[in-house]
C-alpha positions as CSV (number, residue, x, y, z in Angstrom):
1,X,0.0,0.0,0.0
2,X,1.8,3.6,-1.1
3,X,1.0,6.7,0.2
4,X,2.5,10.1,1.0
5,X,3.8,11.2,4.0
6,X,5.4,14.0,5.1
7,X,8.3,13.8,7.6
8,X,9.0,17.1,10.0
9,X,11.9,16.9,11.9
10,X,14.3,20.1,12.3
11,X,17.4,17.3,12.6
12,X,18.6,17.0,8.9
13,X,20.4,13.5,9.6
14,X,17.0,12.6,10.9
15,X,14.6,13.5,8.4
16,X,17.4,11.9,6.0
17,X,16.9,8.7,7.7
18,X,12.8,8.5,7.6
19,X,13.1,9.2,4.1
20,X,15.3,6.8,3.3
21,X,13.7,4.0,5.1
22,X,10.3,5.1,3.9
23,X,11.0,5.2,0.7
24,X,12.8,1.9,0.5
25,X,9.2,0.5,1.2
26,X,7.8,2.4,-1.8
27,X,6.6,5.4,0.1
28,X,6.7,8.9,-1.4
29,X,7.9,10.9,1.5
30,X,8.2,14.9,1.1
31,X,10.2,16.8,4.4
32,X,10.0,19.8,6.1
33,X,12.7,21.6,8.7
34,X,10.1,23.4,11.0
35,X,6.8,23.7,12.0
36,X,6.0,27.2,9.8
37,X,6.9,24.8,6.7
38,X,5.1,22.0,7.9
39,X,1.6,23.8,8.0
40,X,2.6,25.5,4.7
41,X,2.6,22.3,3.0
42,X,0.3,20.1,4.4
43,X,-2.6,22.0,3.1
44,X,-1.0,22.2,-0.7
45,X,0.8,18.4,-0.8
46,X,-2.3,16.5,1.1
47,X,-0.2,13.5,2.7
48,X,-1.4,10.4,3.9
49,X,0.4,10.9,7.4
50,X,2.0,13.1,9.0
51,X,5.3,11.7,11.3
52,X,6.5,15.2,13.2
53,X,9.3,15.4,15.5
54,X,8.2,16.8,19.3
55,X,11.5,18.9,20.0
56,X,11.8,21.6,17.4
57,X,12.8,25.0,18.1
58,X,10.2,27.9,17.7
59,X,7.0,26.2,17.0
60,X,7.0,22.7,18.7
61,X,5.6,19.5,17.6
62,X,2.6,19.9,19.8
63,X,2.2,23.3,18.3
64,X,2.0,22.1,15.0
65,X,-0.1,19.2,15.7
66,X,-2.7,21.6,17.1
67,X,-3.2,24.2,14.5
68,X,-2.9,21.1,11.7
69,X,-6.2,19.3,13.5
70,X,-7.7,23.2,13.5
71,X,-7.1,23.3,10.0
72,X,-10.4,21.7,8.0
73,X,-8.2,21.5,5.1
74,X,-6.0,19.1,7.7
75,X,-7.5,18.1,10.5
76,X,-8.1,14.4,8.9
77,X,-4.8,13.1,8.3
78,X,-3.0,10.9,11.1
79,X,-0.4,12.3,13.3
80,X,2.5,10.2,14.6
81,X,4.6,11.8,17.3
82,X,8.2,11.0,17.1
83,X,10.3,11.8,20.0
84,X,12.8,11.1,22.3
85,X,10.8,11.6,25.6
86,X,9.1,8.7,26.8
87,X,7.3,9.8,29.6
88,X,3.4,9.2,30.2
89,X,2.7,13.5,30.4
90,X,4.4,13.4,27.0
91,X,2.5,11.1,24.8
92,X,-0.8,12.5,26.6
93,X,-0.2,15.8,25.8
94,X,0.6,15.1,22.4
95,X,-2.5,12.6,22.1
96,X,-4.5,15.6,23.5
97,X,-3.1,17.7,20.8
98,X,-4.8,15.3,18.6
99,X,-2.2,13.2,17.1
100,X,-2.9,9.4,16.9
101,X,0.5,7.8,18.1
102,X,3.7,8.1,19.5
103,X,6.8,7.0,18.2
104,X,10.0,7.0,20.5
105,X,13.6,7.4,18.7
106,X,15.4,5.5,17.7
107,X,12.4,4.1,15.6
108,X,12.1,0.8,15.2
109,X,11.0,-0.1,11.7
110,X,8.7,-3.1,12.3
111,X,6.6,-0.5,14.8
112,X,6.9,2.1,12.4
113,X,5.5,0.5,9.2
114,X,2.9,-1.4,11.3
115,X,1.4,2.1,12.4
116,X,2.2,3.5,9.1
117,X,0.1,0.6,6.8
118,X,-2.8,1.0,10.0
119,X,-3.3,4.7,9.9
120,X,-3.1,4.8,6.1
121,X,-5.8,2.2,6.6
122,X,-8.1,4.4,7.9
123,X,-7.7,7.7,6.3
124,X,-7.9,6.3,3.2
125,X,-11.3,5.3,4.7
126,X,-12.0,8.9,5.9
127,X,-11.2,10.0,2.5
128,X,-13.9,7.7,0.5
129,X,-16.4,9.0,3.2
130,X,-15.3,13.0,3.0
131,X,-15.6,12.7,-0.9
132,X,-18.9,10.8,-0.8
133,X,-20.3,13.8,1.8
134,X,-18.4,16.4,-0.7
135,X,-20.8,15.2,-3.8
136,X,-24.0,15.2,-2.0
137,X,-23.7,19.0,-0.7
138,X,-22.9,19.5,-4.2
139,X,-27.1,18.6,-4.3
140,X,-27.3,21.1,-2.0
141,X,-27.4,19.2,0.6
142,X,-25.7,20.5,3.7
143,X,-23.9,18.2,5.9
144,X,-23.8,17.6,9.8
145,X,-22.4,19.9,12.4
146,X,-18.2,20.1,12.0
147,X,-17.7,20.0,15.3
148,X,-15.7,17.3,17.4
149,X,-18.5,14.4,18.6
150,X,-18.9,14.1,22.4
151,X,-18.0,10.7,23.9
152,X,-20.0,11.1,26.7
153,X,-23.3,8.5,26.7
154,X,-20.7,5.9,25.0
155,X,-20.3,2.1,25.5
156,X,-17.0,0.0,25.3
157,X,-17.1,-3.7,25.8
158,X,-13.6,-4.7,27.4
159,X,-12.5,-8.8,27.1
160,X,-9.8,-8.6,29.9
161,X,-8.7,-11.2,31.8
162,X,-7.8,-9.6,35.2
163,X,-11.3,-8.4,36.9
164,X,-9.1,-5.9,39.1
165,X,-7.2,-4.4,36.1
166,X,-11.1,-4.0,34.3
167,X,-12.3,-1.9,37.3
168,X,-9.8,0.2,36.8
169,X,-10.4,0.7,33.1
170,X,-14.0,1.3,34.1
171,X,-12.8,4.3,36.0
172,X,-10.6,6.1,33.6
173,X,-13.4,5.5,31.0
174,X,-16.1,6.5,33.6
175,X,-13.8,10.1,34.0
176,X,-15.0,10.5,29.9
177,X,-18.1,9.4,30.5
178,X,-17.8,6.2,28.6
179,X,-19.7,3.1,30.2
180,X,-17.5,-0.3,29.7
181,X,-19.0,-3.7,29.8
182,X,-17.0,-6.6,30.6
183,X,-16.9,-10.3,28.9
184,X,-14.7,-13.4,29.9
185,X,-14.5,-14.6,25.7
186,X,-15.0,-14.2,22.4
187,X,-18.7,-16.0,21.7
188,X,-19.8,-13.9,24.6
189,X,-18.2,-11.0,23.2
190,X,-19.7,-11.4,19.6
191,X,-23.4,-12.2,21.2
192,X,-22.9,-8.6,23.1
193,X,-22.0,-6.9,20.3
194,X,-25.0,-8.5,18.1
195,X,-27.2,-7.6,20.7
196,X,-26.1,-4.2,21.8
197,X,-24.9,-1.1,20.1
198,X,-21.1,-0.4,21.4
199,X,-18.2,2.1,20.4
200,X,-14.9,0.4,21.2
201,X,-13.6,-2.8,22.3
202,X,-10.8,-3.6,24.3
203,X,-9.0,-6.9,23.5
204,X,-6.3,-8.4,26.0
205,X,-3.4,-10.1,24.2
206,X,-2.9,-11.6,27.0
207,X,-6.3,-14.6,26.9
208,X,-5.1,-18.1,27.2
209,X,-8.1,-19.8,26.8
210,X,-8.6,-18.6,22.7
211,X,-6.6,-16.6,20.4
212,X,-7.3,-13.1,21.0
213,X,-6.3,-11.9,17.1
214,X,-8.4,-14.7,16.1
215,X,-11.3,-12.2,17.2
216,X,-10.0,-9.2,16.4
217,X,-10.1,-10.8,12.3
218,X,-13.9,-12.3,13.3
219,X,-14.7,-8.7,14.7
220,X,-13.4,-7.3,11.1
221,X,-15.1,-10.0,9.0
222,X,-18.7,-9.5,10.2
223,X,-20.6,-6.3,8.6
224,X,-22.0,-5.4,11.9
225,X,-18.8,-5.0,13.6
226,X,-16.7,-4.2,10.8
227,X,-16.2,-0.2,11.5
228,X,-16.0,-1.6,15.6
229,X,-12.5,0.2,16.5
230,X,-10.2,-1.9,18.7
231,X,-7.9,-1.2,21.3
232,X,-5.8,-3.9,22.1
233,X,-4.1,-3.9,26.0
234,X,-0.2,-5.5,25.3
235,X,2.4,-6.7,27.3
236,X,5.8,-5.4,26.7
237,X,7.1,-8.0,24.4
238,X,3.6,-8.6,22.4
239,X,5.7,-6.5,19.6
240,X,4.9,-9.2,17.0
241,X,1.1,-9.7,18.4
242,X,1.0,-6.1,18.3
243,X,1.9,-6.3,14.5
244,X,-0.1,-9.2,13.5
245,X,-3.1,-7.2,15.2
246,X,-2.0,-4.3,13.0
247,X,-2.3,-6.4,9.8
248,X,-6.1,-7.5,10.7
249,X,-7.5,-4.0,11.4
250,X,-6.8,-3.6,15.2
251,X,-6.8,0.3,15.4
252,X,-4.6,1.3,18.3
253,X,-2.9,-0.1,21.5
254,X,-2.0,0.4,25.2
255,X,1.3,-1.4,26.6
256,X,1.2,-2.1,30.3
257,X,1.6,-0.9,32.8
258,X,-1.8,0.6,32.3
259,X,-1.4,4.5,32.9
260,X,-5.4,5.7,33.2
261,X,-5.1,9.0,31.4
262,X,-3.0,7.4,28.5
263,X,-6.1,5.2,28.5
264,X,-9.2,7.4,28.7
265,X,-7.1,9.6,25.7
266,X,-7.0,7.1,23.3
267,X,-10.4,5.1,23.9
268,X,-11.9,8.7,23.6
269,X,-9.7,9.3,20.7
270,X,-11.4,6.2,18.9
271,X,-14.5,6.6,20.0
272,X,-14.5,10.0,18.1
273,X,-13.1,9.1,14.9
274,X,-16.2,6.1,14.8
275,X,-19.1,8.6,16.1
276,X,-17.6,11.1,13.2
277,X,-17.7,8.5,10.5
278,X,-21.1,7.5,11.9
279,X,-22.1,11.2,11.4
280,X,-20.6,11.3,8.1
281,X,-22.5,8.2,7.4
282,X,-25.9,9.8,8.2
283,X,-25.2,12.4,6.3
284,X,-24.5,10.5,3.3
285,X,-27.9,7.9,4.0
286,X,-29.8,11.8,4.8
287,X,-28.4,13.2,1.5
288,X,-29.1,10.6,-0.9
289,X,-32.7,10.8,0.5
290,X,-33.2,14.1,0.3
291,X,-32.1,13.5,-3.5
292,X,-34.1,11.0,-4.3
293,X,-37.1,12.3,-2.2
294,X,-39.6,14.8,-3.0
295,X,-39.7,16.9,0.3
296,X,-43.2,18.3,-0.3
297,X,-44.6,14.9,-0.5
298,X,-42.0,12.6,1.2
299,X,-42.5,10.7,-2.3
300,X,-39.6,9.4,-4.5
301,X,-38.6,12.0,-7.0
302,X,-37.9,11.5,-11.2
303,X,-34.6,10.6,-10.1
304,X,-35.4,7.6,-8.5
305,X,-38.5,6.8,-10.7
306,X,-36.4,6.5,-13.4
307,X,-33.2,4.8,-12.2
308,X,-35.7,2.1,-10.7
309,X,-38.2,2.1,-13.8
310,X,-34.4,0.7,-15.7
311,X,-33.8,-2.0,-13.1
312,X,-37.6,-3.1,-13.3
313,X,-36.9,-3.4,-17.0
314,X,-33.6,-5.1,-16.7
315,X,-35.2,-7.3,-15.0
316,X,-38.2,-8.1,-17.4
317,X,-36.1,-10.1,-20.1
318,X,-36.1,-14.0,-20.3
319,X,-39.1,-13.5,-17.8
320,X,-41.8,-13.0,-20.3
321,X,-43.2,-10.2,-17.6
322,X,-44.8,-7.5,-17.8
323,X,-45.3,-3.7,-15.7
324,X,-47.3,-1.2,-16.3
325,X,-47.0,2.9,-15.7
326,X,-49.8,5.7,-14.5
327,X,-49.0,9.2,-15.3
328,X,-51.7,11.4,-13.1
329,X,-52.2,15.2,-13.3
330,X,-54.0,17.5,-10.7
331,X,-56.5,19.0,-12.8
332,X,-57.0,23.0,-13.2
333,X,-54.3,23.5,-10.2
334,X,-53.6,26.5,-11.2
335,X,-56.7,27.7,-10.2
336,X,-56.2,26.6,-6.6
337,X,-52.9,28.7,-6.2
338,X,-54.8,31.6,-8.0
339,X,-57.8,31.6,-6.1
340,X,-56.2,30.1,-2.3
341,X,-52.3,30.5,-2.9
342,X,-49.4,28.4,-2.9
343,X,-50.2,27.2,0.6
344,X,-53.5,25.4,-0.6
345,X,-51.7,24.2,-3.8
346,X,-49.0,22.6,-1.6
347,X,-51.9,21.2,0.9
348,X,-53.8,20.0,-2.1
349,X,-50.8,17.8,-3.7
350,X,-50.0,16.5,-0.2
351,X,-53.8,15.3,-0.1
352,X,-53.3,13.4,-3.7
353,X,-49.8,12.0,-3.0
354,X,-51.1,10.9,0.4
355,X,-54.1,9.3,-1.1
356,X,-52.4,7.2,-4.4
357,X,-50.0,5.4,-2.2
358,X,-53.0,4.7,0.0
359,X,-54.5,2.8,-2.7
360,X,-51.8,1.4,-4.6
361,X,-50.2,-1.9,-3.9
362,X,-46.9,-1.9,-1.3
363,X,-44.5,-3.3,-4.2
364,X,-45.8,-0.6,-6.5
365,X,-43.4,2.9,-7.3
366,X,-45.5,6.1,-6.7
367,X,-43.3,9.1,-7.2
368,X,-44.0,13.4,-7.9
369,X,-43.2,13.6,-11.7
370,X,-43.0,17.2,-11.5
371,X,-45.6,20.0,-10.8
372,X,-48.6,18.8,-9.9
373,X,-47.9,15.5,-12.2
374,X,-47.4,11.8,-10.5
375,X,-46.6,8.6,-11.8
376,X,-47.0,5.2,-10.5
377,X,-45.2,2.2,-11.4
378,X,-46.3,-1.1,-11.2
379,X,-43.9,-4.7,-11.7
380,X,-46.0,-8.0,-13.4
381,X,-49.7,-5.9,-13.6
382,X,-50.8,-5.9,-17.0
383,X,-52.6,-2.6,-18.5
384,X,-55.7,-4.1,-18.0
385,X,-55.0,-4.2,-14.1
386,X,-53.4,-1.1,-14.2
387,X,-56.8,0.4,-16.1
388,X,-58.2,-0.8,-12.9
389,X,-56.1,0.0,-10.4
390,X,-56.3,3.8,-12.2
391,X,-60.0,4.0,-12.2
392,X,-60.1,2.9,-8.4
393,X,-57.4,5.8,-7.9
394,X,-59.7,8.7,-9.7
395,X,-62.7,7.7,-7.9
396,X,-60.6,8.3,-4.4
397,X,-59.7,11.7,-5.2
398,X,-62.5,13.2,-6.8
399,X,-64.4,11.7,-3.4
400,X,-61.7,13.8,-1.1
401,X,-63.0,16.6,0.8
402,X,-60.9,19.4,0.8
403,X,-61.2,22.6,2.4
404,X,-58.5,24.9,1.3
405,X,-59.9,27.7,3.9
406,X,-62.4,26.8,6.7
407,X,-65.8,26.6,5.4
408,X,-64.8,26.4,1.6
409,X,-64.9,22.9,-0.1
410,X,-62.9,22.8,-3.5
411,X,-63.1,20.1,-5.5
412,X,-60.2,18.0,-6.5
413,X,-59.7,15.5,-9.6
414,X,-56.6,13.8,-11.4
415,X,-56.6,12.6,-15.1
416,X,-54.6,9.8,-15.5
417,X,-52.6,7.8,-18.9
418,X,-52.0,4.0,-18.7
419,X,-49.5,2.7,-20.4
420,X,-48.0,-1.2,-20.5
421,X,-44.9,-3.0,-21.4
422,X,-43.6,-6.6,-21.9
423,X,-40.7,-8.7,-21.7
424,X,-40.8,-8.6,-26.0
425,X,-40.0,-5.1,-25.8
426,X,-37.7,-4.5,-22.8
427,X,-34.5,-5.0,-24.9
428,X,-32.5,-1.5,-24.0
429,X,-33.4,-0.7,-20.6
430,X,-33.2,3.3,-21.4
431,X,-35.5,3.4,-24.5
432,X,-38.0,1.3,-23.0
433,X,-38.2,3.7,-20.0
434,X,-38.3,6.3,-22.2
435,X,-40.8,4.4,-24.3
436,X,-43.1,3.8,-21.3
437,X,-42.8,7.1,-19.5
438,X,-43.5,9.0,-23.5
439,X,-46.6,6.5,-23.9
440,X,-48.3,7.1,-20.7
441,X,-47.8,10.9,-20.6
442,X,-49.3,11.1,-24.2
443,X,-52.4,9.2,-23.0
444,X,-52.8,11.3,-20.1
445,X,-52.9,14.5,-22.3
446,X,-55.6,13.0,-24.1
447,X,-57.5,12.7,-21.3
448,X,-56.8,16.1,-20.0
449,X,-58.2,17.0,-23.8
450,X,-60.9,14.7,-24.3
451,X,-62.4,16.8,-20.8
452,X,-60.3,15.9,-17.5
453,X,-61.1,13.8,-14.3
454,X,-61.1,10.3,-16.4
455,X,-58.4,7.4,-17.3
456,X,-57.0,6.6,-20.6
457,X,-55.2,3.7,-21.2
458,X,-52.5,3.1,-24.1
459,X,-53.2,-1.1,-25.4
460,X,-51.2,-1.1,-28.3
461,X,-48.9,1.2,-30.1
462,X,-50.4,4.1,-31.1
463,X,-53.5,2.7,-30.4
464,X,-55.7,4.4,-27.2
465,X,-58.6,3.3,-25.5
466,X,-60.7,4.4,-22.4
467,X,-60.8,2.5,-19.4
468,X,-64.0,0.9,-18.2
């Protein structure tokens, strides 16, 4: 897996060194001497990680780190802390700062590249999940709040082996206001997490009665756990665990001893990064309904009518099956937003939409066309069911009382075209729903001519009938 990463060290023999180890692995690095150049280029060059040296003079590492996680053009790409401070109050502050590891020198390659392919990991995933949310508001859709989820009101389920050690990891968690659960083993574990909706596990390297990676690959196998983030609690020399755990998604660790704050940083940490991809998510799910949706009457749109119109066709051939399509107008609705005003217009196509997908079939399409126009599509009815199903719908509205203003009863009716299509003639999927769509819309301007408030239904090509 390539990517870019930048290396910011003020030491030139060090930043040398990165580069060349990085690179060796196929890596395309970019450097910079000081924090000024590092925020100057991030922005422009858009790396994949970011490894930054604590002890610089001027602007520090922690310095940096900050105003890059300020930066929206920034604030998603991984942070890893190299430094030759190992104290607890270092890497804390620097995780506060909001990078996602430390890194002690001298660097050991086998850590480095494990947290390098793990971090690339995931904001490759943040990427695919920014760019999805970047094309919906480009529907004019906007997206969720920017700001930093809250962790408070979360749940982590810890498989630790020491009950002592887990009440302590309930406290620091507690201090964030995460709630932690705990389980003795992996089937448990996996029924907890089917059952229940929970933000992190904890996984202790150090089970004996199953193989704890073995779960951490189940927990990234199954679709309901798949985004889960793990933290896995390591013993000093579980370095090649610690990779292997690397390699099959495990998101970040915690070596013992245990230091609490250390802890409660990075569980909150991960917790964070999965509510914001949740949100992002959301978003996406929210957009693609609001583009598909018509938000007056919560039907689908012409969008959707159209792009599921093909796949009902597409489906048709070799079947010998048939569908069938309703175009339906509000007649004179003009009228009602000259005489009552938009308001009533809007009220009156809410009445109509509300009452055709009353009195269609579940499995049937009902969408707003446009205006005060409808269409209804219906897989395996023939046009003689659909003549039915169309005269059913007219009677229903024309019996509708609606009152625009108290005490004033207006009148509404539809005029609606029938059209049909086989299997024979479902061949190209985007001239048949062209063919379809034209057909029915031509027949419901004929009834709109031939005097309004009635069906007419399209048999044969060219040919046009009225429905019983």
């Amino acid at each position: 897996m390539s990517a870019r990463i930048l290396v910011v060290d003020d030491v030139p023999s060090n930043v040398k060194l990165l580069e060349a180890r990085l690179a060796a692995e196929y890596y395309e690095v970019r450097t910079a001497q000081s924090g000024p150049a590092a925020l100057e280029l991030a922005p422009v060059w858009a790396p994949d990680l970011i490894l930054l040296d604590v002890m610089m003079p001027g602007m520090d590492g922690f310095e940096v780190c900050e105003r890059l996680k300020a930066d929206p053009a920034t604030e998603h790409i991984p942070i890893v802390m190299v430094t030759a401070l190992g104290e607890s109050a270092e890497r804390i502050r620097g995780l506060e700062a909001g990078a996602d590891d430390f890194l002690t020198k001298p660097v050991d390659d086998e850590t480095l590249f494990a947290r390098v392919r793990s971090l690339v990991r995931l904001k490759r995933l943040l990427d695919e999940w920014r760019l999805r949310a970047e094309t919906t508001s480009q529907l004019g859709v906007r997206a969720g709040p920017e700001t930093a989820p809250s962790v408070r009101g979360s749940r982590a389920l810890a498989l630790v082996v020491d009950a002592i050690e887990w009440e302590r990891i309930g406290a620091a968690l507690a201090a964030e206001g995460i709630a932690c659960d705990r389980v003795a083993g992996g089937l448990e574990a996996m029924a907890r997490l089917a059952a229940a909706p929970y933000d992190l596990v904890l996984l202790d390297l150090r089970l004996a009665s199953e193989d704890p990676l073995r779960l951490a690959s189940r927990l990234r196998a199954e679709e309901a756990t798949r985004e889960m983030p793990v933290l896995l609690l390591a013993e000093p020399d579980h370095r090649q665990l610690l990779f292997r755990g690397f390699d099959l998604g495990a998101n970040d660790y915690i070596v013992r001893p245990l230091d609490a704050n250390e802890l409660r940083v990075r569980a909150r940490n991960q917790i964070r990064r999965k509510l914001y991809q949740d949100r992002m998510r959301a978003d996406l799910a929210y957009s693609i309904s609001l583009a598909l949706t018509d938000p007056l009457t919560g039907l689908h749109n012409q969008r959707y009518l159209r792009g599921h119109l093909r796949s009902l066709i597409a489906s048709l051939r070799g079947t010998g099956g048939s569908l069938a399509a309703m175009m339906l107008d509000v007649d004179h609705f003009k009228a009602i937003n000259d005489r009552f005003g938009h308001a009533a217009g809007d009220a009156a196509l809410q009445a109509v939409a509300t009452c055709i997908r009353n009195h269609v079939r579940l499995f049937d399409t009902v969408a707003r066309y446009g205006g005060e126009e409808f269409a209804v599509i219906m897989p395996g009815a023939s046009v003689a069911d659909a003549a039915v199903a169309a005269e059913r719908l007219r009677r229903e509205i024309a019996g509708l009382r609606f009152e625009p203003v108290d005490g004033v009863v207006h009148p509404l009716t539809i005029s609606i075209g029938v059209a049909g299509l086989t299997a024979a003639a479902a061949s190209d999927e985007t001239s048949a729903v062209e063919h379809i769509l034209r057909r029915a819309d031509e027949a419901l301007y004929r009834a709109k001519r031939q005097g309004r408030n009635r069906v007419v239904v399209v048999e044969g090509e060219g040919e046009v009938v009225p429905a019983l």
